[in-house]
C-alpha positions in Angstrom: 17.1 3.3 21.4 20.2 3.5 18.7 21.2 2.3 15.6 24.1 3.3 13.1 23.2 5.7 10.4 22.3 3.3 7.1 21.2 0.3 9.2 17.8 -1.2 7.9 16.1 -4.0 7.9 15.7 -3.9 12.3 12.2 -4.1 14.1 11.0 -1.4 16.0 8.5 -2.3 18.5 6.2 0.5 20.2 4.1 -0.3 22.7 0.1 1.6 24.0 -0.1 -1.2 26.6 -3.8 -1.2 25.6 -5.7 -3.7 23.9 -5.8 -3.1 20.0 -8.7 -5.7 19.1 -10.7 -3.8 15.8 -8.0 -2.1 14.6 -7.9 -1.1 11.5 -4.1 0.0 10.4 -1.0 0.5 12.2 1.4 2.9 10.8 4.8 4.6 12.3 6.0 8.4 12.1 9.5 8.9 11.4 10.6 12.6 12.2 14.6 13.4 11.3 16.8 15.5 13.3 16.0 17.7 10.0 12.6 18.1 10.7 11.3 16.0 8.1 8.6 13.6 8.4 8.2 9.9 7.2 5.3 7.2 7.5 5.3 3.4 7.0 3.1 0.8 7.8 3.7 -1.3 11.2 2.1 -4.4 11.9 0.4 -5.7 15.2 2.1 -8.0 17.0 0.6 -8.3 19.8 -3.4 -7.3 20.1 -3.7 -7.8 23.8 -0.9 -6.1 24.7 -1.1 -3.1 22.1 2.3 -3.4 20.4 3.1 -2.7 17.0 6.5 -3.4 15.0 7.7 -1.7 11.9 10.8 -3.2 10.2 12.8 -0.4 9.2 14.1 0.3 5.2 16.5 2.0 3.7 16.5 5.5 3.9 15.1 5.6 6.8 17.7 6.8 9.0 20.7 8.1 6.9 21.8 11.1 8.8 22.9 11.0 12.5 21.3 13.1 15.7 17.9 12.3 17.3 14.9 11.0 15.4 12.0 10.8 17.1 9.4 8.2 16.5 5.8 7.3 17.2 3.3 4.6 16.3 -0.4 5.4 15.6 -3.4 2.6 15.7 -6.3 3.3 13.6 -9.9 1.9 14.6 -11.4 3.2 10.9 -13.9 6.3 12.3 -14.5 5.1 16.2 -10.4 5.8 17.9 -7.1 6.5 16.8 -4.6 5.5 19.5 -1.1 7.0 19.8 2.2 5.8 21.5 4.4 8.2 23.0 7.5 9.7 21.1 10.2 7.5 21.7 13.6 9.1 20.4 16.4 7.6 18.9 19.9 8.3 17.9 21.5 7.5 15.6 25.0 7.4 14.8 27.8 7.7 12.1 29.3 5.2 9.8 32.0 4.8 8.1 
């Protein structure tokens, strides 16, 4: 994954290839190459296959290096289900 530092408004879709039926919330982690953490709310896209999107906003990604990025389903008290850490760069602008 990439992107140019600045850019919002693009749909990140993370994947637990499980099904997500009684979910509860989705939600995405942003982590900076700075260490510091973001959240926002995803939505599911696609229950049977256990994707989430999260359209990205500004701010988000305003300094380049490697962000990494990870999606978390909540089920209320019964599961919470985590995707991998997908990282992405991001580069300069002008």
């Amino acid at each position: 994954m990439s992107m140019i530092q600045g850019t919002y408004g693009v749909s990140l879709e993370l994947a637990l290839n499980t099904d997500l039926t009684g979910a509860t919330a989705a939600q995405v982690i942003i982590e900076s190459p700075a260490n510091v953490r973001t959240e926002g709310v995803a939505a599911i896209t696609d229950v049977a296959n256990g994707v989430i999107t999260y359209t990205t906003k500004d701010g988000d990604f305003m300094h380049d290096g490697k962000y990494s990025v990870q999606g978390v389903v909540d089920f209320g008290a019964t599961k919470k289900l985590k995707t991998k850490i997908a990282i992405l760069t991001v580069g300069k602008s002008l």
